[in-house]
KOLTIFI-88774 format. One line per field, with one value per atom (N, C-alpha, C, O, CB): residue number from 1; residue in one letter; atom name; x negated, z, y. Coordinates in pm, 1 decimal. Atoms other than C-alpha are relative to their C-alpha. Glycine has a CB too. Example, Ala and Ser with C-alpha at 12.3 -4.5 7.8 and 13.67 -1.06 7.14 Angstrom:
<mimis>
k c(1, 1, 1, 1, 1, 2, 2, 2, 2, 2)
r c(a, a, a, a, a, s, s, s, s, s)
a c(N, CA, C, O, CB, N, CA, C, O, CB)
c1 c(-89.0, -1230.0, -90.0, -193.6, 99.2, 82.0, -1367.0, 77.0, 26.1, -41.4)
c3 c(0.0, 780.0, 0.0, 66.5, 124.6, -6.0, 714.0, 73.0, 89.9, -141.5)
c2 c(-119.0, -450.0, 120.0, 118.1, 2.7, -119.0, -106.0, 109.0, 219.8, 46.2)
</mimis>
This chain:
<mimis>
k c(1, 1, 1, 1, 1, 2, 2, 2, 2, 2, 3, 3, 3, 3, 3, 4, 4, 4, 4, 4, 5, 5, 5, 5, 5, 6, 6, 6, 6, 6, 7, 7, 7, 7, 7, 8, 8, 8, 8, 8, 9, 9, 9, 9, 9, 10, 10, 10, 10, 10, 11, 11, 11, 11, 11, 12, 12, 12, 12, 12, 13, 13, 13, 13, 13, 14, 14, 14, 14, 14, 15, 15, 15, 15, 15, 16, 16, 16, 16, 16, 17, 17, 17, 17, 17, 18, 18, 18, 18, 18, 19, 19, 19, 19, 19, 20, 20, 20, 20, 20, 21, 21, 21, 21, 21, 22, 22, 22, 22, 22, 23, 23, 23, 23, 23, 24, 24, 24, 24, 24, 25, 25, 25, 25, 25, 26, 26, 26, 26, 26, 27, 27, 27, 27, 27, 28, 28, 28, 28, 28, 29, 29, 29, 29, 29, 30, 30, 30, 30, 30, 31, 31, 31, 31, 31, 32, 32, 32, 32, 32, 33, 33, 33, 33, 33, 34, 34, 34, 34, 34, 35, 35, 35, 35, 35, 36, 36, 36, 36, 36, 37, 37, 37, 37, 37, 38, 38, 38, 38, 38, 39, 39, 39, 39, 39, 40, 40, 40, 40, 40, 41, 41, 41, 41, 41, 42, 42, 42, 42, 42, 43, 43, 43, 43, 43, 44, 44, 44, 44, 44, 45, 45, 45, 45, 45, 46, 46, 46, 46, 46, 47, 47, 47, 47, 47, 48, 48, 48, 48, 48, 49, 49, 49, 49, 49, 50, 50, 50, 50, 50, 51, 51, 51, 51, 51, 52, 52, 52, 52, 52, 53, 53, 53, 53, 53, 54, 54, 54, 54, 54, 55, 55, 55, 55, 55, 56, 56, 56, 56, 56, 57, 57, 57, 57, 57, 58, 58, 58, 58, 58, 59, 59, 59, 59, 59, 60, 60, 60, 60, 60, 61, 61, 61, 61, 61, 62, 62, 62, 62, 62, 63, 63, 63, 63, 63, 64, 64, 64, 64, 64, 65, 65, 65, 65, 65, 66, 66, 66, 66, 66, 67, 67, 67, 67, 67, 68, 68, 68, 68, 68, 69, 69, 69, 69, 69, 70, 70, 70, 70, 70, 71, 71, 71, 71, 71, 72, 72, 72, 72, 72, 73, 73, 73, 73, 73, 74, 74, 74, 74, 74, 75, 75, 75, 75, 75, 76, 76, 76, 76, 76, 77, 77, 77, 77, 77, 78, 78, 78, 78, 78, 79, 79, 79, 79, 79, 80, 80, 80, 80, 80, 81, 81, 81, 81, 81, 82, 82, 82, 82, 82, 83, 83, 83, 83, 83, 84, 84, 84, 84, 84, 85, 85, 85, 85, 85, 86, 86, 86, 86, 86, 87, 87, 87, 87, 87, 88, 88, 88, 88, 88, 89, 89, 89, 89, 89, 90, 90, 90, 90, 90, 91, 91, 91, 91, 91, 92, 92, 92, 92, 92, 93, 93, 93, 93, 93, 94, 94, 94, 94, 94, 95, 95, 95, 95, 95, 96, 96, 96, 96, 96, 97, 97, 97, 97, 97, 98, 98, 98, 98, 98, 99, 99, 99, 99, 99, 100, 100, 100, 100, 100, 101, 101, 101, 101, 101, 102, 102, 102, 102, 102, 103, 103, 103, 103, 103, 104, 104, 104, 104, 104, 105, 105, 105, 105, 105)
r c(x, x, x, x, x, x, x, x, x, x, x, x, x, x, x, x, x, x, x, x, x, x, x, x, x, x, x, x, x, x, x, x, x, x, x, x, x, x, x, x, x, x, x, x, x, x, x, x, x, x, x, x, x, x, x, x, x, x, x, x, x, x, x, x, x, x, x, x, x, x, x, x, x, x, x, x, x, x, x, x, x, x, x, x, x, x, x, x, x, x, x, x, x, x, x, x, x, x, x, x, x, x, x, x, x, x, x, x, x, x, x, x, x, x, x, x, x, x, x, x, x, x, x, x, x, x, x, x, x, x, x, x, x, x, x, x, x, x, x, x, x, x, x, x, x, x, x, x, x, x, x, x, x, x, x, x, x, x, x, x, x, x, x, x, x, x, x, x, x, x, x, x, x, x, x, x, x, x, x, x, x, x, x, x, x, x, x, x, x, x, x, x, x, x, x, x, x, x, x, x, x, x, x, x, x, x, x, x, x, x, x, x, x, x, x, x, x, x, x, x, x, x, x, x, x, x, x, x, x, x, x, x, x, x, x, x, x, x, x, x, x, x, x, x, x, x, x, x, x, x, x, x, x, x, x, x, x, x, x, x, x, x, x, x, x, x, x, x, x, x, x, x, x, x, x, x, x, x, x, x, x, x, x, x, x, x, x, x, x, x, x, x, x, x, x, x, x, x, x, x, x, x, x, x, x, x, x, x, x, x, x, x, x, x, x, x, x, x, x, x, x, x, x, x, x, x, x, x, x, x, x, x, x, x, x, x, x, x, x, x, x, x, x, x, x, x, x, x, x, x, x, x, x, x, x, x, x, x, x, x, x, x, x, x, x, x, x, x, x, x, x, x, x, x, x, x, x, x, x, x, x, x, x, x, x, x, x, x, x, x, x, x, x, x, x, x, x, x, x, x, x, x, x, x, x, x, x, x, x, x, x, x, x, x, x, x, x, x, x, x, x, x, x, x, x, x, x, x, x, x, x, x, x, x, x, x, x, x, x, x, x, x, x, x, x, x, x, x, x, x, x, x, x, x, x, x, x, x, x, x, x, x, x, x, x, x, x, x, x, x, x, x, x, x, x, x, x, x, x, x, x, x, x, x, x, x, x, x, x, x, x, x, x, x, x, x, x, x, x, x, x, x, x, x, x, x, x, x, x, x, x, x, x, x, x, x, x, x, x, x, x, x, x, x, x)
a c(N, CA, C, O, CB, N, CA, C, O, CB, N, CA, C, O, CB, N, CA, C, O, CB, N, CA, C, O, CB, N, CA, C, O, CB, N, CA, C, O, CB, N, CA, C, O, CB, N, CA, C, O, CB, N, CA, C, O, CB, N, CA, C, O, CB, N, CA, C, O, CB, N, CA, C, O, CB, N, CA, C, O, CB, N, CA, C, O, CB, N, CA, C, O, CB, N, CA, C, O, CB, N, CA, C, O, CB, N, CA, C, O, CB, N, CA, C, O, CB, N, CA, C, O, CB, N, CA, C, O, CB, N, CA, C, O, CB, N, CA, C, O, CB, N, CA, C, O, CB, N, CA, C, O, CB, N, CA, C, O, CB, N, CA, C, O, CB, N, CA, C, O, CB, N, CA, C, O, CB, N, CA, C, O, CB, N, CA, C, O, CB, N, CA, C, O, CB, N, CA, C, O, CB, N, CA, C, O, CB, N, CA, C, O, CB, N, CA, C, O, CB, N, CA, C, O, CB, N, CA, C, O, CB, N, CA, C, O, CB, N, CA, C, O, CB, N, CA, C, O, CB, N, CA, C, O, CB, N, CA, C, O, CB, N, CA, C, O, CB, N, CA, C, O, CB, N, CA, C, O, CB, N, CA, C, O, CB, N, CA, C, O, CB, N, CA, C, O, CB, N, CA, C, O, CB, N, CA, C, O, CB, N, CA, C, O, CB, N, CA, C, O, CB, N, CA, C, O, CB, N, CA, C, O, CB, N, CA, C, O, CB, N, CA, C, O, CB, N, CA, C, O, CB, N, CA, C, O, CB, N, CA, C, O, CB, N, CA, C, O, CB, N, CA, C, O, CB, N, CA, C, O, CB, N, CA, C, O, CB, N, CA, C, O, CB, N, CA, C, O, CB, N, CA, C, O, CB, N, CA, C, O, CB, N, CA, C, O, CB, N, CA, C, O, CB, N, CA, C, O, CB, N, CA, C, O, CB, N, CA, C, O, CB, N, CA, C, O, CB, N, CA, C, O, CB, N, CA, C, O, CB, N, CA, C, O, CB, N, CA, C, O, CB, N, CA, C, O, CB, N, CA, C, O, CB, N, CA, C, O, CB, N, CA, C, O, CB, N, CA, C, O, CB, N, CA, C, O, CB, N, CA, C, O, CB, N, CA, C, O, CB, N, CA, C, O, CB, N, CA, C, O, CB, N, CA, C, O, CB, N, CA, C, O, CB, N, CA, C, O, CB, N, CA, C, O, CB, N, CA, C, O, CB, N, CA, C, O, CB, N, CA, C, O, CB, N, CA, C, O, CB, N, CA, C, O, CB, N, CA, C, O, CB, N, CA, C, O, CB, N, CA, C, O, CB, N, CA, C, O, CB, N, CA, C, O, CB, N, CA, C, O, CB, N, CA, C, O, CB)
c1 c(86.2, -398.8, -109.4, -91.3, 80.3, 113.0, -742.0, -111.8, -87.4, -89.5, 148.5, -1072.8, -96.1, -93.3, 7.8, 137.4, -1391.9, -30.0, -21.9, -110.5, 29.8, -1521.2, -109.9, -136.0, 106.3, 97.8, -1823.8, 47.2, 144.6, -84.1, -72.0, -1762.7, -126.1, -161.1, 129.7, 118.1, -2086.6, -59.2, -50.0, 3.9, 87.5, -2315.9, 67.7, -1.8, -114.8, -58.3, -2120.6, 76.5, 118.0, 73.4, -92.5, -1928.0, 96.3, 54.4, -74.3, -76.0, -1638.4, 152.3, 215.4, -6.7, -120.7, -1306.4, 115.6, 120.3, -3.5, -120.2, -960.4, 107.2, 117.7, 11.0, -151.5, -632.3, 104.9, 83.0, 30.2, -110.0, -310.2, 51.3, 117.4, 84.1, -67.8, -203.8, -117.9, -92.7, 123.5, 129.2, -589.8, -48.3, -27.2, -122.6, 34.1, -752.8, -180.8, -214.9, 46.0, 158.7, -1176.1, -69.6, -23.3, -34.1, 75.7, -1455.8, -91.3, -163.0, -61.6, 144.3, -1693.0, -52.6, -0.3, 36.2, 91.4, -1978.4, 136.9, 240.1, -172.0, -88.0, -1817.7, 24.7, -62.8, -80.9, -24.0, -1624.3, 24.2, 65.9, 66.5, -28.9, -1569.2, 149.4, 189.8, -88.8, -178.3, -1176.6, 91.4, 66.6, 84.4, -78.0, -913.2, 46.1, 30.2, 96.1, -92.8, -701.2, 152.4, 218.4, 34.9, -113.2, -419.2, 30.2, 131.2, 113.0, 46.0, -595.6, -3.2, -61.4, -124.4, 25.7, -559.9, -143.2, -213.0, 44.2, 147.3, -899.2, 20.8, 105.4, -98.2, 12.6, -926.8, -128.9, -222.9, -20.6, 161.4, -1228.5, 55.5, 166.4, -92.4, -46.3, -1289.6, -102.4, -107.5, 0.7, 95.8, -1556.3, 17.1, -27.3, -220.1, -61.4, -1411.6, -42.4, -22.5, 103.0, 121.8, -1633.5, 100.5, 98.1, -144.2, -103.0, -1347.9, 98.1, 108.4, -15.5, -133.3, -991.2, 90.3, 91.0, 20.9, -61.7, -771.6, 129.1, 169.8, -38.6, -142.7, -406.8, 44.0, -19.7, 68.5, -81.4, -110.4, 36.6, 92.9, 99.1, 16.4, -139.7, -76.8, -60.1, -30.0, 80.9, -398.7, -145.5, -237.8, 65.7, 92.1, -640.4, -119.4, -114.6, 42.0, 75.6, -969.8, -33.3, -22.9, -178.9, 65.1, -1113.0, -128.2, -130.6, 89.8, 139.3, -1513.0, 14.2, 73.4, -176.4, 82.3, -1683.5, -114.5, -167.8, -0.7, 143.6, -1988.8, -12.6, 50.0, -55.5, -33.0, -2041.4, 93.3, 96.4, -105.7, -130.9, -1714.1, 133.8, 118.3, -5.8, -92.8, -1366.8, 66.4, 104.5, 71.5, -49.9, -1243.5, 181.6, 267.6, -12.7, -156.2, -895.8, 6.6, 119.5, 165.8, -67.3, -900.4, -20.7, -135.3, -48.1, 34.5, -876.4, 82.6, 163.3, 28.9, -66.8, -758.0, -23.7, -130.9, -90.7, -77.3, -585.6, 9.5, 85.4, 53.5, 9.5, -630.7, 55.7, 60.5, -181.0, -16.3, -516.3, -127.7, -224.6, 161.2, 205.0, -802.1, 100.5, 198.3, -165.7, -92.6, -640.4, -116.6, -69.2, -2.8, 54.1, -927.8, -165.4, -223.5, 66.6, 133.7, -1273.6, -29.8, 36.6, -90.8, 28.4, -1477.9, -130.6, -203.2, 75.9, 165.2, -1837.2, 10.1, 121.0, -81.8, 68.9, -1972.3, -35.9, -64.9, -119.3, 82.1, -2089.2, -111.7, -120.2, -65.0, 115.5, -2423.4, -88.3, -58.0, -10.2, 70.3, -2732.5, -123.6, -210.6, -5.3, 162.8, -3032.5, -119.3, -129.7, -25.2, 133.6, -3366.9, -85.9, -82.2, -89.8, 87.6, -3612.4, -132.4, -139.2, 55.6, 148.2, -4025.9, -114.2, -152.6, -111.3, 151.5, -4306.7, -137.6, -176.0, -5.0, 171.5, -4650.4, -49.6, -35.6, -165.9, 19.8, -4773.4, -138.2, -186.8, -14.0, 87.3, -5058.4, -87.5, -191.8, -69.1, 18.8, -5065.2, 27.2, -26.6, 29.9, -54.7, -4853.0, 132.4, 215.6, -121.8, -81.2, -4625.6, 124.9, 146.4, -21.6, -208.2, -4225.6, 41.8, -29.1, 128.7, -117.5, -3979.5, 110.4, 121.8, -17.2, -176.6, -3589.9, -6.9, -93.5, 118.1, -137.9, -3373.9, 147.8, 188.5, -56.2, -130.6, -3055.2, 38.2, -41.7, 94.9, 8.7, -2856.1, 176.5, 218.9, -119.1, -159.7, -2429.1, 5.8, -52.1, 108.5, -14.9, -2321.9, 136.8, 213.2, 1.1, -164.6, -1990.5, 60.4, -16.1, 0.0, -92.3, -1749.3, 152.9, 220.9, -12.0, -149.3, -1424.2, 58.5, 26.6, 16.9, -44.8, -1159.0, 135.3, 198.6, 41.1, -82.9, -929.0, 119.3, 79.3, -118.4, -39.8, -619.7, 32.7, 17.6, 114.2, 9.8, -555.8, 136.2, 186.7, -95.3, -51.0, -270.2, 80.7, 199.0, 7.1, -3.9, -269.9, -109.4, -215.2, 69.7, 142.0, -472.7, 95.5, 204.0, -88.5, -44.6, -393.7, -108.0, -214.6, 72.2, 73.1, -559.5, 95.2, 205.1, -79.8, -106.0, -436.0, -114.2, -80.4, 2.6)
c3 c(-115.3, -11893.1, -16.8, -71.8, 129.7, 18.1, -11873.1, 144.3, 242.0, -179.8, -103.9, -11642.7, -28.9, -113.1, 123.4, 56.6, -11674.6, 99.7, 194.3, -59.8, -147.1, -11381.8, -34.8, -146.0, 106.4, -2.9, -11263.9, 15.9, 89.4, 84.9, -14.7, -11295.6, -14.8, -131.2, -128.5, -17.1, -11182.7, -130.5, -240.1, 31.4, 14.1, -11282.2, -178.6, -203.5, 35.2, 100.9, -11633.5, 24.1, 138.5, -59.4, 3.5, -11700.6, -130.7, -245.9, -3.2, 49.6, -11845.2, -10.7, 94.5, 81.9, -0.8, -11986.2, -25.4, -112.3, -96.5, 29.2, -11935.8, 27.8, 87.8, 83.3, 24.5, -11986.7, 54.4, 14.9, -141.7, -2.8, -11854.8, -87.9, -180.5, 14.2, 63.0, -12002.5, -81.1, -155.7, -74.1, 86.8, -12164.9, 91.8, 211.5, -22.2, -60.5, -12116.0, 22.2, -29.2, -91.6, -7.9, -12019.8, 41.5, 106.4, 161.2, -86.9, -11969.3, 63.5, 28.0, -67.6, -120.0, -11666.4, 12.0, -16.9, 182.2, -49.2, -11546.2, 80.5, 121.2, 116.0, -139.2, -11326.8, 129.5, 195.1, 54.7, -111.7, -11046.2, 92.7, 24.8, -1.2, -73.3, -10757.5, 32.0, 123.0, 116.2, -13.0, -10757.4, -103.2, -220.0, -7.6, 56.2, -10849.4, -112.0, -139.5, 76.7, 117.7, -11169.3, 82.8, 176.1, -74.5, -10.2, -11131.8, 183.8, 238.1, -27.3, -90.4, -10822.2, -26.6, -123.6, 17.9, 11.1, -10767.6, -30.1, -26.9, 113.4, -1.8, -10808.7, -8.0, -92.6, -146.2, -75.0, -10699.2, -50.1, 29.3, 166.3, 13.4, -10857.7, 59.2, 52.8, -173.2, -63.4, -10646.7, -44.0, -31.9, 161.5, 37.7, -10784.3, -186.2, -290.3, 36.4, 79.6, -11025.3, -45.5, 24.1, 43.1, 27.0, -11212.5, -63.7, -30.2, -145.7, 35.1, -11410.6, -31.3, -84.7, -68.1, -13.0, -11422.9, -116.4, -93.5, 154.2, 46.6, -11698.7, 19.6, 0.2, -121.8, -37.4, -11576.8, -118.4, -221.2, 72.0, 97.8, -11768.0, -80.7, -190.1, 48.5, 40.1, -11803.7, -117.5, -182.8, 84.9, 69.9, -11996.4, 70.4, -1.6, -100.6, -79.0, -11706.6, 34.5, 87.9, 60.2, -67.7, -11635.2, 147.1, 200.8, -89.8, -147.2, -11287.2, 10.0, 42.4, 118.7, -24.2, -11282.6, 168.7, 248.8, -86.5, -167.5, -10948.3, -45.1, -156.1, 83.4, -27.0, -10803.0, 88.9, 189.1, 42.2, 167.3, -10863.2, -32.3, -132.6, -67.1, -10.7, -10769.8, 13.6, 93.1, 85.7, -60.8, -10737.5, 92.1, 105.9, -73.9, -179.6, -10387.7, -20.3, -73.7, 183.2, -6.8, -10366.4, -164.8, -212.3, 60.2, 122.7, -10724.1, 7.2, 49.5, -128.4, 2.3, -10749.0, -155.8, -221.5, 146.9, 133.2, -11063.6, 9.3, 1.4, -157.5, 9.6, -11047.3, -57.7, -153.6, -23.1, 153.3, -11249.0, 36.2, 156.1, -65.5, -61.1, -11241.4, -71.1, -130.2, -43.8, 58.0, -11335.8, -77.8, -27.3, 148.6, 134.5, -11669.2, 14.5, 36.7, -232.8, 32.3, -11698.1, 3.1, -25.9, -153.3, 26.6, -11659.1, -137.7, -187.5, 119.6, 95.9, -11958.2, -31.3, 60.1, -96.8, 46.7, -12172.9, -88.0, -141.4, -66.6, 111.1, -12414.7, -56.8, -14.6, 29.8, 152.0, -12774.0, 71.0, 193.6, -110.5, -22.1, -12768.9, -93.1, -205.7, -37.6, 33.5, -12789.2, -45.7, 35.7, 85.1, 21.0, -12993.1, 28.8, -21.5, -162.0, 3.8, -12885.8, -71.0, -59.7, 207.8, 67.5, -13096.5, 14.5, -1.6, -150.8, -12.6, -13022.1, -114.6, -112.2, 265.9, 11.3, -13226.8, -17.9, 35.6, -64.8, -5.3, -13271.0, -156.7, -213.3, 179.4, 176.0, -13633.8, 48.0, 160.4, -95.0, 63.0, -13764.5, 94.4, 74.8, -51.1, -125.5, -13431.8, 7.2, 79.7, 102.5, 7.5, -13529.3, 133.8, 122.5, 4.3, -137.6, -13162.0, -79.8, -177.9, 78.4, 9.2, -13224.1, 152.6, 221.5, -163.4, -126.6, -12920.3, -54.4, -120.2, 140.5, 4.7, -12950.4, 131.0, 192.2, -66.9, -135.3, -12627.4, -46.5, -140.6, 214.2, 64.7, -12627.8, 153.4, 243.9, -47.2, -109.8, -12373.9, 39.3, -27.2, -32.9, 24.2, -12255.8, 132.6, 235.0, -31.7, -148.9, -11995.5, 47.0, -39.7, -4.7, -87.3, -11759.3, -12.7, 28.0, 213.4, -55.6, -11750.4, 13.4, -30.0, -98.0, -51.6, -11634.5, -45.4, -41.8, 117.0, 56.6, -11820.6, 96.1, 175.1, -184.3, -127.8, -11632.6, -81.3, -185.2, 85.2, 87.4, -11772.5, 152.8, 272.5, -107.4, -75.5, -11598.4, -16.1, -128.1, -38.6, 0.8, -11458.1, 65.9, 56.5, -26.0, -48.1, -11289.3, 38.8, 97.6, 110.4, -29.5, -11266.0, 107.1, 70.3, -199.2, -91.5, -10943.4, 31.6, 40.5, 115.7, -71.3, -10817.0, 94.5, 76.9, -115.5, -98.1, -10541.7, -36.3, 20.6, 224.5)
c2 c(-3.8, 3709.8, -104.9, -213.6, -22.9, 106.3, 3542.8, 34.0, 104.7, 28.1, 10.9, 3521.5, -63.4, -153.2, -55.2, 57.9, 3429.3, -45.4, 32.9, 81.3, 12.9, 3165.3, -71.4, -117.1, -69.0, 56.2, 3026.4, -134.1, -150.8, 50.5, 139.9, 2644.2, -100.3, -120.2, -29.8, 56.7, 2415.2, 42.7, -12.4, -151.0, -33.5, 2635.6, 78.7, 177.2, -120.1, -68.8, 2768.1, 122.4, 141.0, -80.2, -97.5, 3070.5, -31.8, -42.4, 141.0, 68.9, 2958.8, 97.4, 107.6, -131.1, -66.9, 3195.8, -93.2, -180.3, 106.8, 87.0, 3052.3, 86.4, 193.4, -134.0, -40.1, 3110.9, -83.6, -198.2, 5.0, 93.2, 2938.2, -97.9, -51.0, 57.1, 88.0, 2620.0, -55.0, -149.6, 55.1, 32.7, 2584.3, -114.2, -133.6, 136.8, 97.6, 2292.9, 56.1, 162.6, -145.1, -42.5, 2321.7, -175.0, -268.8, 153.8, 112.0, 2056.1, 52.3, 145.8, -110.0, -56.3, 2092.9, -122.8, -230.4, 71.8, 130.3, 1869.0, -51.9, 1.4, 36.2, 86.1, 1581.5, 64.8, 121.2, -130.1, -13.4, 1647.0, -90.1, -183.9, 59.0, 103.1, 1415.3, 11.8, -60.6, -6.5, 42.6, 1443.7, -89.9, -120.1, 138.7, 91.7, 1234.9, 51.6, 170.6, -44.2, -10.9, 1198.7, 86.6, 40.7, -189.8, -67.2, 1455.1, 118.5, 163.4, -145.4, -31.2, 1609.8, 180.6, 229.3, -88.7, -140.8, 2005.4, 94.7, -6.7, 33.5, -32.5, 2185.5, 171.9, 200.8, -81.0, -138.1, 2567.8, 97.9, 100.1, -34.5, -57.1, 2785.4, 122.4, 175.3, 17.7, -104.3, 3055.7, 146.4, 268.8, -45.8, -154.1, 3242.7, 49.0, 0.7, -46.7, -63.9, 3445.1, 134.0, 233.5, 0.0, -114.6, 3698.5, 137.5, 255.9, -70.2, -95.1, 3862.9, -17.6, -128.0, 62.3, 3.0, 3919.2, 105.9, 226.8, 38.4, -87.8, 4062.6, -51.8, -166.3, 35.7, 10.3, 4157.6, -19.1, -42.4, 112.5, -0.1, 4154.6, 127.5, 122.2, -51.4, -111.7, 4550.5, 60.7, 163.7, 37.3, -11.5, 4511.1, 69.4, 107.6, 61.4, 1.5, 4587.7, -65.5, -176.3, -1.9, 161.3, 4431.3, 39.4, 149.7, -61.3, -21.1, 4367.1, -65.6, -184.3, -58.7, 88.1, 4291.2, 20.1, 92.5, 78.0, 35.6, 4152.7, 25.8, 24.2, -167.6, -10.2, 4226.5, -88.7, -54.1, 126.0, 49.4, 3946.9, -85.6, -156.9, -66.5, 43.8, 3827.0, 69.1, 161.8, -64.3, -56.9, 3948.0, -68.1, -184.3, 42.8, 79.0, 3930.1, -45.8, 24.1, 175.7, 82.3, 3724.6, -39.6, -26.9, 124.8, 14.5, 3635.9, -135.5, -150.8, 77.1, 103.5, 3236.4, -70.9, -5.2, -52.8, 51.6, 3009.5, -178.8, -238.9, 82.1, 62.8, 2718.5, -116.0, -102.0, 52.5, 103.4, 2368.2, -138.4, -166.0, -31.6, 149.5, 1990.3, -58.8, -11.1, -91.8, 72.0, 1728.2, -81.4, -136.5, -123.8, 108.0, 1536.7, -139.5, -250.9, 97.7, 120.9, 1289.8, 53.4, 158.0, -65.5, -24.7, 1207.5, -71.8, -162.7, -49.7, 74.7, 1137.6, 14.0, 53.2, 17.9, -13.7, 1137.0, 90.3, 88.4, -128.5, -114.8, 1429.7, -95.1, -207.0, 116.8, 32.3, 1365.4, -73.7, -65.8, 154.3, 42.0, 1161.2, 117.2, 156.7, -161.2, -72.8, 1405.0, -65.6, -96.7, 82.3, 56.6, 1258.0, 100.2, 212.1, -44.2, -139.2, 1443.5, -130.9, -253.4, 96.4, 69.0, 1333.4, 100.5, 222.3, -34.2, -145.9, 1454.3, -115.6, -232.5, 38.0, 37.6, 1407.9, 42.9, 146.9, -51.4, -106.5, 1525.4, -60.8, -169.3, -64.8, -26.4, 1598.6, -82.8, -70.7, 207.1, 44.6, 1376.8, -115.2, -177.4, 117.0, 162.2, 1105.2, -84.8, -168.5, -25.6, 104.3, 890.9, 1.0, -89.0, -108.2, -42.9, 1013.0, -24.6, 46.6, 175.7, -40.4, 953.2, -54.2, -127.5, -135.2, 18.0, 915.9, 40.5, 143.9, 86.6, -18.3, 881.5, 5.8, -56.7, -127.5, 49.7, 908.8, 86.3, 154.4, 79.0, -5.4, 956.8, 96.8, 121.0, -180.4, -69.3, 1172.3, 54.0, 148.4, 125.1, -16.4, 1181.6, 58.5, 22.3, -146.4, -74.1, 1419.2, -53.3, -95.8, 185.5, 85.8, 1278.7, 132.1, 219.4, -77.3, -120.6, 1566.1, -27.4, -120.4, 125.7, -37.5, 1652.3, 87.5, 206.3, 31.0, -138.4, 1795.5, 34.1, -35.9, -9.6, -96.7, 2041.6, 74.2, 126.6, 142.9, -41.9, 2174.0, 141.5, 116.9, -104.8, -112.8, 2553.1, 12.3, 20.5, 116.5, -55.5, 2624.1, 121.8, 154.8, -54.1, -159.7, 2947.8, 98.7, 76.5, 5.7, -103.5, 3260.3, 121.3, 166.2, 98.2, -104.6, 3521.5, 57.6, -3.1, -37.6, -105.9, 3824.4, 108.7, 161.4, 81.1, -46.4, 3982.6, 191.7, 295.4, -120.1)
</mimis>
């Protein structure tokens, strides 16, 4: 069984017992977390269930393991024959989530 959910602003497929990172959330360490918008649903039949653009009662399930930082992203710009360079640098906060349940009623 799996689903595919919207998760600040991602679409994101999970499975039971999978772990995921999302942008930061404001909940605690070991804190329940609930996604409710739930785009698609495959049973155990081997069934899927799309939404338009949700499926109604389907929700999935996660604890919050830990917050932490993403890789560091170098952007680097320059402009040919100006002499122009810029570094910055760039770490997103996220939250990883381990999933553990998917229902659709």
């Amino acid at each position: 069984m799996f689903a595919i959910i919207q998760a600040a602003g991602h679409q994101v497929k999970v499975e039971p017992g999978q772990h995921i990172d999302v942008d930061r959330l404001g909940a605690q360490d070991g804190a329940e977390v609930t996604f409710d918008r739930v785009l698609l649903v495959s049973r155990d039949d081997g069934s899927l269930v799309a939404g338009s653009p949700v499926v109604g009662g389907a929700r999935v399930v996660g604890v919050v393991d830990a917050h932490h930082r993403g890789p560091k992203i170098r952007v680097f710009r320059r402009k040919r024959r100006k002499g122009m360079r810029r570094t910055r640098g760039h770490r997103s906060d996220l939250t990883r989530i381990r999933i553990t349940d998917i229902t659709a009623d």
